[in-house]
TORNU-157681 format. One record per residue (C-alpha): residue in one letter; residue number from 0; x, y, z; chain. Coordinates in pm, whole numbers. Each point is the difference from the previous one (the first is absolute). Example, Ala and Ser with C-alpha at 12.3 -4.5 7.8 and 13.67 -1.06 7.14 Angstrom:
BEGIN
 residuo num      x      y      z cadena
       A   0   1230   -450    780      A
       S   1    137    344    -66      A
END
This chain:
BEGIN
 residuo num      x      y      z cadena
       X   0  -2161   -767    316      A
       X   1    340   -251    -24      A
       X   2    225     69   -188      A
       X   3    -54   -185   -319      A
       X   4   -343    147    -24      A
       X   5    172    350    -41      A
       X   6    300   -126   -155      A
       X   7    101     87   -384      A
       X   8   -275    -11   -266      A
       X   9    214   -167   -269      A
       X  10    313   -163    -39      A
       X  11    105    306   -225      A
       X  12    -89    267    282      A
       X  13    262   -220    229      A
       X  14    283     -3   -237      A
       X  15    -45    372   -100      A
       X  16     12     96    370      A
       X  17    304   -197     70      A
       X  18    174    178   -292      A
       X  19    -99    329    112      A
       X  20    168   -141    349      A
       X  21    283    -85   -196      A
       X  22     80    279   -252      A
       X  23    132    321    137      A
       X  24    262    231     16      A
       X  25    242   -289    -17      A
       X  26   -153   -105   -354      A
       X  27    -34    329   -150      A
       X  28    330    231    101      A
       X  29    216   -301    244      A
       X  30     22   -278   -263      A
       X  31    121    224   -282      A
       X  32    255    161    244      A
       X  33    108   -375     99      A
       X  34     30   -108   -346      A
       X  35    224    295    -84      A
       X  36    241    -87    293      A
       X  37     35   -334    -63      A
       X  38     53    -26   -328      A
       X  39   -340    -81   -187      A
       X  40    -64   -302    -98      A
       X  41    191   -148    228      A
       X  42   -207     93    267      A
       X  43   -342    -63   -255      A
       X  44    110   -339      9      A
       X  45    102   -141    313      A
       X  46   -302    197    106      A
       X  47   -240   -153   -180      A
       X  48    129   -347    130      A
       X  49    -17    108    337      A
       X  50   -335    113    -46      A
       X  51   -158   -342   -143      A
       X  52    219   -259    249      A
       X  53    -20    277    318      A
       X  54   -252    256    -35      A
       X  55   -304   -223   -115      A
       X  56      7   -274    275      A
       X  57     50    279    248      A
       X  58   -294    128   -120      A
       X  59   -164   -335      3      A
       X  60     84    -57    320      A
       X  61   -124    357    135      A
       X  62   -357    -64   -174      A
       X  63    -14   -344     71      A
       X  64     33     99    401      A
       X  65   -284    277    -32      A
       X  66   -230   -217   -245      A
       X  67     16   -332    221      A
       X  68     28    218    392      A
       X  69   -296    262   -133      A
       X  70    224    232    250      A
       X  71    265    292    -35      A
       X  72    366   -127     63      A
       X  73      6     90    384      A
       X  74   -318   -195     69      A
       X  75    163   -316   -241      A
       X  76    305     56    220      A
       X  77   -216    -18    308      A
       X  78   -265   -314   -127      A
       X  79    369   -183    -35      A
       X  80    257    123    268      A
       X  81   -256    180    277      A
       X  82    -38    327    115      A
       X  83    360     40     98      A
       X  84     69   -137   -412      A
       X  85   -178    360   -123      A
       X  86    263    186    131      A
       X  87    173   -170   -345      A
       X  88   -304    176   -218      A
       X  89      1    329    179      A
       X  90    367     27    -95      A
       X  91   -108    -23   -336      A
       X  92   -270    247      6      A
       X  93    171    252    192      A
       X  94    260     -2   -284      A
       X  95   -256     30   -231      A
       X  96   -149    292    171      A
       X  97    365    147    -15      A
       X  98     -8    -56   -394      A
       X  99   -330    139      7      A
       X 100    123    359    196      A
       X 101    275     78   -291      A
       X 102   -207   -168   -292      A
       X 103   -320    215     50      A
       X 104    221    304    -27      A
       X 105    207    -95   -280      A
       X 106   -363    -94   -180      A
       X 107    -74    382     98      A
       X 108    320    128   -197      A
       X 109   -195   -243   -289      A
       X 110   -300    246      8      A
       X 111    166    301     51      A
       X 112    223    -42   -310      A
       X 113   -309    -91   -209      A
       X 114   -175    293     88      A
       X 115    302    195    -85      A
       X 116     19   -210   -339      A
       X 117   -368     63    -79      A
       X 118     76    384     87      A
       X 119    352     34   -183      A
       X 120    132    168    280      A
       X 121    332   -135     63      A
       X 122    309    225     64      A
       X 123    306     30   -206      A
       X 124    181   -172    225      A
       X 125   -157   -291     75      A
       X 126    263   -142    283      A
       X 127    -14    306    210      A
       X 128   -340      6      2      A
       X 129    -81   -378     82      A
       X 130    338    -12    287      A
       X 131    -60    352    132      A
       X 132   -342    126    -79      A
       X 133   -232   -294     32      A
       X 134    194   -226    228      A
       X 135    181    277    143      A
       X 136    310   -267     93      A
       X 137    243     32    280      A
       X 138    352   -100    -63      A
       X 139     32   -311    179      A
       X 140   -196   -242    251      A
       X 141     47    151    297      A
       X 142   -117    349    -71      A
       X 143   -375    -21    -14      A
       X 144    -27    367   -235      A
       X 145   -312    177   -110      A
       X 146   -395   -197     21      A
       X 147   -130    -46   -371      A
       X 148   -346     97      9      A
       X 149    -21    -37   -338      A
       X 150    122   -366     34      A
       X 151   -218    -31    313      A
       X 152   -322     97   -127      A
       X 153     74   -177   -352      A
       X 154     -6   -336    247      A
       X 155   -343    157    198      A
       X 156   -156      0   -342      A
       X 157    130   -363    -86      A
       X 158   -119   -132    364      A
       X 159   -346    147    -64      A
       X 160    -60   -144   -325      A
       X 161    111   -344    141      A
       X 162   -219     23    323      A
       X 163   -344     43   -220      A
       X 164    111   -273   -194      A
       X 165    172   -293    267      A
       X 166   -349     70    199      A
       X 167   -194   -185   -234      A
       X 168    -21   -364    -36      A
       X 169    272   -188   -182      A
       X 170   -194     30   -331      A
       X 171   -150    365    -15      A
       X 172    334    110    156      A
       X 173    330   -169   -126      A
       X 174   -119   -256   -298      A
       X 175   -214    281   -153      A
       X 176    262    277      6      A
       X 177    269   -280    -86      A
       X 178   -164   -141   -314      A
       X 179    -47    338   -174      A
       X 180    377    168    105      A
       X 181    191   -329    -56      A
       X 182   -102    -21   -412      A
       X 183     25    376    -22      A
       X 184    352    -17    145      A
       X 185     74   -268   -218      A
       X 186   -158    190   -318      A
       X 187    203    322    113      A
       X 188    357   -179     26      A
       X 189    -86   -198   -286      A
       X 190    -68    350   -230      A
       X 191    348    129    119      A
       X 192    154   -301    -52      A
       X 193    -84     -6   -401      A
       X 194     10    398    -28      A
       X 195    382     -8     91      A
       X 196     87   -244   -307      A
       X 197   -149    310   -211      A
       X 198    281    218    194      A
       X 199    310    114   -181      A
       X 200    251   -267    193      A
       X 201   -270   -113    191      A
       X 202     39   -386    -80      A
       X 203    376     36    106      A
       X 204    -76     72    323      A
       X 205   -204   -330    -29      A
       X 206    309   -196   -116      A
       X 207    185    175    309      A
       X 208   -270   -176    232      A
       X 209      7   -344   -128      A
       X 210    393    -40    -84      A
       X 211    130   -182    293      A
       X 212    328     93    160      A
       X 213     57   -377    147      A
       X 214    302    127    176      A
       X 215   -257    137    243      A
       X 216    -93   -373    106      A
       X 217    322    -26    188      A
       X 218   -117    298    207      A
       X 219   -150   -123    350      A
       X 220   -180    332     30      A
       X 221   -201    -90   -330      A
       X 222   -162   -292    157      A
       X 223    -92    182    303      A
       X 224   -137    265   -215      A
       X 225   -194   -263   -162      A
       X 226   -142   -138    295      A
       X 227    -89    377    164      A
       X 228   -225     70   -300      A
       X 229   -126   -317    -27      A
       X 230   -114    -21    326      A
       X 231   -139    399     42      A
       X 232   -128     15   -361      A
       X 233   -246   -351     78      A
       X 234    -73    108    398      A
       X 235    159   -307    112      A
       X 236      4    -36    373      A
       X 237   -215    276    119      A
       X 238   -341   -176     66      A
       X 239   -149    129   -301      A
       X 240     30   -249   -196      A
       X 241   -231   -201    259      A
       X 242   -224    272     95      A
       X 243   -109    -17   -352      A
       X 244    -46   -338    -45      A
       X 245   -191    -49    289      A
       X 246   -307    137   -155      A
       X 247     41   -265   -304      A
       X 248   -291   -255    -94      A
       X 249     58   -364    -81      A
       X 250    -44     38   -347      A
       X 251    322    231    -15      A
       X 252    296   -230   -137      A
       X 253    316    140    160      A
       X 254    282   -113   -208      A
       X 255   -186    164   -319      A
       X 256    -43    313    221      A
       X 257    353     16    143      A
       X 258    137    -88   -375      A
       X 259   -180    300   -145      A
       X 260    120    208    260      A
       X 261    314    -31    -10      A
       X 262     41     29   -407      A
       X 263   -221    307     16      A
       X 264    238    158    256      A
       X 265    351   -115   -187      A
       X 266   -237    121   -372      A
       X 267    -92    379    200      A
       X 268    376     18    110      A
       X 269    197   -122   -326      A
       X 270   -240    278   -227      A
       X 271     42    248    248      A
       X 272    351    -28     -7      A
       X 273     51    -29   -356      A
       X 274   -232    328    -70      A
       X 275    219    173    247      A
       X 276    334   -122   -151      A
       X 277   -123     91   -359      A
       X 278   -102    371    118      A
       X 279    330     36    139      A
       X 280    188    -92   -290      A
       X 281   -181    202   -203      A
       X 282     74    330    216      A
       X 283    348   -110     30      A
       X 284      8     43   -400      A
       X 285   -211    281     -1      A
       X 286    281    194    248      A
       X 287    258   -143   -193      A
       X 288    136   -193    325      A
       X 289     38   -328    113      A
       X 290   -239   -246    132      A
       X 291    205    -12    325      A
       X 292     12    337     57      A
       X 293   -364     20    -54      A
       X 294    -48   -271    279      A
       X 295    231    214    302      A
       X 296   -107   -293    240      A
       X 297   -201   -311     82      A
       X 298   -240    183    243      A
       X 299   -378    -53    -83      A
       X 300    -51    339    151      A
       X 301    237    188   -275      A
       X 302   -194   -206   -269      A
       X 303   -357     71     91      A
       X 304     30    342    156      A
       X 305    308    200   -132      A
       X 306     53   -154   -332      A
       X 307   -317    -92   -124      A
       X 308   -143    413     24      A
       X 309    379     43   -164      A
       X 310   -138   -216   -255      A
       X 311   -293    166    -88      A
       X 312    116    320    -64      A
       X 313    145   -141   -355      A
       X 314   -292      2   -123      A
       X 315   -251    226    -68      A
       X 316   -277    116    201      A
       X 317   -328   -172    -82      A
       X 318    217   -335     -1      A
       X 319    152     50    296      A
       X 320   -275     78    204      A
       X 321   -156   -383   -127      A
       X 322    256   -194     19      A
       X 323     68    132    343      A
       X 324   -354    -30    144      A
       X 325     20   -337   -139      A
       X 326    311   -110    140      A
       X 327    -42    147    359      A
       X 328   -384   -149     -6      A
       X 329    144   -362    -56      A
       X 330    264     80    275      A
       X 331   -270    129    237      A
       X 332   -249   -348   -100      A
       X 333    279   -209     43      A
       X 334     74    174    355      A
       X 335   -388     52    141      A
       X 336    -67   -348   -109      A
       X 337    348   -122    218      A
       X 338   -144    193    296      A
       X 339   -342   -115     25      A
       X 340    193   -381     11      A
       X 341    196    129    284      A
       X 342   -299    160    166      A
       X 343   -252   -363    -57      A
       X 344    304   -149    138      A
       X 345     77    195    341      A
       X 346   -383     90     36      A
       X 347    -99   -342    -35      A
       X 348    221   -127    290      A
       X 349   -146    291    231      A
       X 350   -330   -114   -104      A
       X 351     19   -354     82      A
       X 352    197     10    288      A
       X 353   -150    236    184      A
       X 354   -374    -52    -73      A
       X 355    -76    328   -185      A
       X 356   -207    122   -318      A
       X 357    223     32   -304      A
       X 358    -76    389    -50      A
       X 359    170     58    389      A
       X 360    303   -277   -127      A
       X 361     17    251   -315      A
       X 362      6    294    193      A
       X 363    235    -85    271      A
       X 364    238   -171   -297      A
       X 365      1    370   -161      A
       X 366     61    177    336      A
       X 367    312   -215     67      A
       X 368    112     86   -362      A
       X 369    -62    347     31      A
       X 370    216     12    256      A
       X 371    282   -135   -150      A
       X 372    -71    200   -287      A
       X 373    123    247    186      A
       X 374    310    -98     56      A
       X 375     49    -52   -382      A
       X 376   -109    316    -77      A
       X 377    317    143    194      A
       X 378    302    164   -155      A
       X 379    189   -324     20      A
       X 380   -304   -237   -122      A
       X 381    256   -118   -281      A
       X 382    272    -92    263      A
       X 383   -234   -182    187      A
       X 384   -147   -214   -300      A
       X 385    317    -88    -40      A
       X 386     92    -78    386      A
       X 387   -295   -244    -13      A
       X 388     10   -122   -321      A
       X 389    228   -276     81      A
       X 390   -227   -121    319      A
       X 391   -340     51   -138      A
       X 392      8   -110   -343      A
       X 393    281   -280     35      A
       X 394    160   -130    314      A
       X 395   -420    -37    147      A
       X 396   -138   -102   -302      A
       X 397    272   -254    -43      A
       X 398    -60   -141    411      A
       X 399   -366    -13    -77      A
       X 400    -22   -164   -311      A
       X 401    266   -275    183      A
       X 402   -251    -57    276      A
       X 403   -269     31   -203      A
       X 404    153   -329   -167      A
       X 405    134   -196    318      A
       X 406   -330     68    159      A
       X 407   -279    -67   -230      A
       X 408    146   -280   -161      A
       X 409    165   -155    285      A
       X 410   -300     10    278      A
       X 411   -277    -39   -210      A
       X 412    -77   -302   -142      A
       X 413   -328    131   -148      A
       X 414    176    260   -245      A
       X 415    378   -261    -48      A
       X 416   -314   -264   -187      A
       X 417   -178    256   -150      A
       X 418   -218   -114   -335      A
       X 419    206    317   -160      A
       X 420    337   -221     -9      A
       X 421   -170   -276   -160      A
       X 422     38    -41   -366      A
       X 423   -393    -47    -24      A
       X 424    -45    362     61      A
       X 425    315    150   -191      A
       X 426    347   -163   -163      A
       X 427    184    288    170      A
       X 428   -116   -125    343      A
       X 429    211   -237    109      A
       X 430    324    225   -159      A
       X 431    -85    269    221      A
       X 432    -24   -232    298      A
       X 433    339   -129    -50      A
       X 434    126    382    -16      A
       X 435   -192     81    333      A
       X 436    107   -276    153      A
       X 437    340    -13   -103      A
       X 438    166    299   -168      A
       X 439   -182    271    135      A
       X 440    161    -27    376      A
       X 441    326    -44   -154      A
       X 442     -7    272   -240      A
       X 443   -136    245    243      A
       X 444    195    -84    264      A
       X 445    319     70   -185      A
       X 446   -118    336   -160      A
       X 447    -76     86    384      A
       X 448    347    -76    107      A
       X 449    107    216   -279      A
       X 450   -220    296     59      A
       X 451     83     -4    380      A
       X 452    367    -11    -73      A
       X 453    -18    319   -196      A
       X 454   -202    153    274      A
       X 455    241    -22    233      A
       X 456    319     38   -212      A
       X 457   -200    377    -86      A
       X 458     46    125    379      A
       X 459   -141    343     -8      A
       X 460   -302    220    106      A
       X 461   -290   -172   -209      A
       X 462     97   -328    128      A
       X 463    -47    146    355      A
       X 464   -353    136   -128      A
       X 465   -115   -357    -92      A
       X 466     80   -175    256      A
       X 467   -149    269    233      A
       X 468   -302    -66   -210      A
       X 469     69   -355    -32      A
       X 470    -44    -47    351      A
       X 471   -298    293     46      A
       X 472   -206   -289   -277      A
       X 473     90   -273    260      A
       X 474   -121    197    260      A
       X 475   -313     79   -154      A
       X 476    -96   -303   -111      A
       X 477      5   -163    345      A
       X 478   -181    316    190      A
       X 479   -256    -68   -328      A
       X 480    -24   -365     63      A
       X 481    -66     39    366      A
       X 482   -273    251    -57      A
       X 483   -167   -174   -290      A
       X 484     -2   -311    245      A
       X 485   -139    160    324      A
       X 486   -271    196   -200      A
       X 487   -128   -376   -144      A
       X 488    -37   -120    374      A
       X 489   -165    292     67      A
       X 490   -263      6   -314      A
       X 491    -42   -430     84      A
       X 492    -97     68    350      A
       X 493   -257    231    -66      A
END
């Protein structure tokens, strides 16, 4: 069966999926935690901009390569630049794969605190419990500490789920998951969103959202924070974009598709944000204290896992117990639904490549994760996040969205005079063209300088750990290449 013939069933089941890709932990607990550190509105702003002139071509561009090459990225790289070009794709994957090892887990901590919601068992103290208890933390990066089971076997249950779904087709798996959790997660953020107006102080916290501290433009960090959460929240750069698309049928218009996908992203962030601003305000006047001191940091851990269970204990029981099993359900949707992209992405690659069924690409894509899992179920899990953070989710993306550009619309002619420029298929066509072709390289190429100039001015011990890794990706991905190549000879002589 090609791929068309068990590609999407409607237009609708495509966008919803790519949503789910997009909106995660980065929508839910990262973009409030961004908008508090750089000054509200004046990171709403700039990254709403960035998200229509950068994050929609990108996009664009992504699907366009999957739609038109019916192929995953390493096999576009390969129909383009050869067998030795894939190396380019695996380096990709592999980082997704990396994403995938710490995601899965952290999409465990998702169910575990809903059952705990549903249950009302949370401690007193919610900190200790969370740092010491759950994620039983080591002090810094190089001790490794105490194994979370708990953690562990949160991410077991999350990796089982997503193997009975990913080893379905593309529409009894993904689209049919994806079109019921996407409007419930929307429904769900939406019903916070308008209960926290009804809270004593509730719409201040609103106001503190959406006032802009433009002062905050001047800061170079903001734009790179910008671009970081632009570029994890819409999966930018990882293959999954394409992996996706390459099960699209003709009648699928792209621009419409990429258009929706990124508003409903930027709509699920900016409620999710506000609804987390306004229940913070209203605690902060409930303990007599301000916002700020509410708010101890900017870390999307504190807010979903230590504050939120804070949170709930102001009110009472039966209400708590709700509006925690409905928070912690649309952070677990918005986190299952991120990992089975990741999975269709890595799994895909495996199953091209190397010739297999896609319930053996499934399986071996959950075995690698596992194994990482384990690693980021350790004592110093946190550290490590944070060690890779930099690598993973910006200084790779950035390299392989910049390729992704040079490449695609520099060698092939067939996607550079594409109908989808034209204005007879959209008016925003030829714009993005100009972008691709034009500002894109530019842009990224100076937010790469940036980002690798603060890399090395921060000389310490999680630098060493991503370049060790940096290099263990490059590694990989040539060993891969080489195999994946040797096994087709093999399979064509036969």
């Amino acid at each position: 069966m090609s791929t068309e013939e068990s590609g999407w069933k409607s237009q609708t089941g495509y966008i919803f999926s790519l949503i789910g890709s997009a909106v995660g932990f980065a929508n839910i607990l990262s973009f409030s935690a961004q908008a508090y550190k750089n000054g509200g509105g004046a990171f709403l702003i700039p990254y709403f901009f960035a998200l229509l002139l950068i994050g929609i071509p990108f996009l664009l561009l992504e699907g366009l390569v999957g739609s038109r090459f019916k192929t995953t990225l390493v096999g576009a790289y390969g129909k383009l630049l050869g067998e030795k070009g894939k190396v380019l794709g695996w380096i990709s994957i592999f980082t997704c794969l990396t994403i995938g090892g710490f995601y899965t887990v952290l999409t465990g901590y998702a169910a575990a605190y809903t059952f705990f919601a549903a249950s009302n068992s949370f401690p007193e103290d919610t900190k200790s419990f969370f740092l010491h208890n759950f994620l039983k933390i080591s002090p810094s990066l190089a001790e490794f500490g105490d194994f979370s089971y708990l953690a562990f076997f949160a991410a077991l249950f999350v990796m089982t789920l997503t193997f009975f779904v990913m080893i379905k087709n593309i529409q009894q798996g993904v689209e049919r998951i994806s079109t019921f959790f996407m409007p419930a997660l929307a429904l769900i953020m939406f019903l916070f969103a308008v209960w926290t107006f009804f809270l004593p102080n509730g719409v201040q916290g609103w106001l503190f959202y959406l006032t802009p501290d433009f002062q905050k433009l001047k800061d170079v960090s903001l734009w790179k924070d910008i671009f970081g959460q632009l570029f994890f929240s819409l999966s930018l750069g990882l293959g999954i974009i394409v992996g996706y698309s390459r099960h699209t049928k003709k009648k699928i218009n792209l621009i419409k598709s990429m258009i929706y996908v990124a508003l409903g992203d930027f709509l699920v962030s900016f409620v999710a944000g506000g609804a987390i601003f306004g229940i913070l305000s209203h605690v902060a006047t409930v303990k007599g204290v301000s916002f700020d001191s509410i708010l101890r940091s900017d870390s999307t851990f504190e807010i979903g896992f230590i504050l939120f269970p804070e949170i709930l204990k102001t009110f009472g029981s039966t209400l708590s117990v709700i509006i925690g099993s409905l928070f912690f359900s649309s952070v677990f949707i918005a986190g299952i639904t991120g990992v089975f992209s990741i999975i269709e992405s890595i799994a895909g690659n495996i199953e091209v490549e190397f010739k297999v069924t896609r319930k053996r690409a499934v399986f071996v894509t959950l075995i690698l994760t596992g194994i990482l899992s384990l690693f980021f179920s350790m004592g110093n899990a946190n550290h490590l996040i944070d060690a890779l953070a930099p690598m993973v989710l910006g200084t790779n993306m950035l390299i392989s969205e910049l390729l992704l550009v040079i490449t695609f619309f520099t060698l092939s002619k067939e996607l550079k005079e594409d109908i989808i420029w034209s204005n007879s298929y959209s008016c925003f066509g030829p714009f993005f063209k100009r972008i691709l072709l034009y500002g894109s390289p530019i842009l990224l190429s100076i937010i790469l300088v940036f980002s690798v100039f603060s890399e090395i001015k921060a000389f310490d011990m999680a630098l060493g750990v991503r370049l060790i890794w940096g290099l263990v990706l490059v590694l990989a991905s040539f060993l891969i290449t080489k195999l994946s190549h040797s096994r087709s000879q093999v399979i064509s002589s036969i």
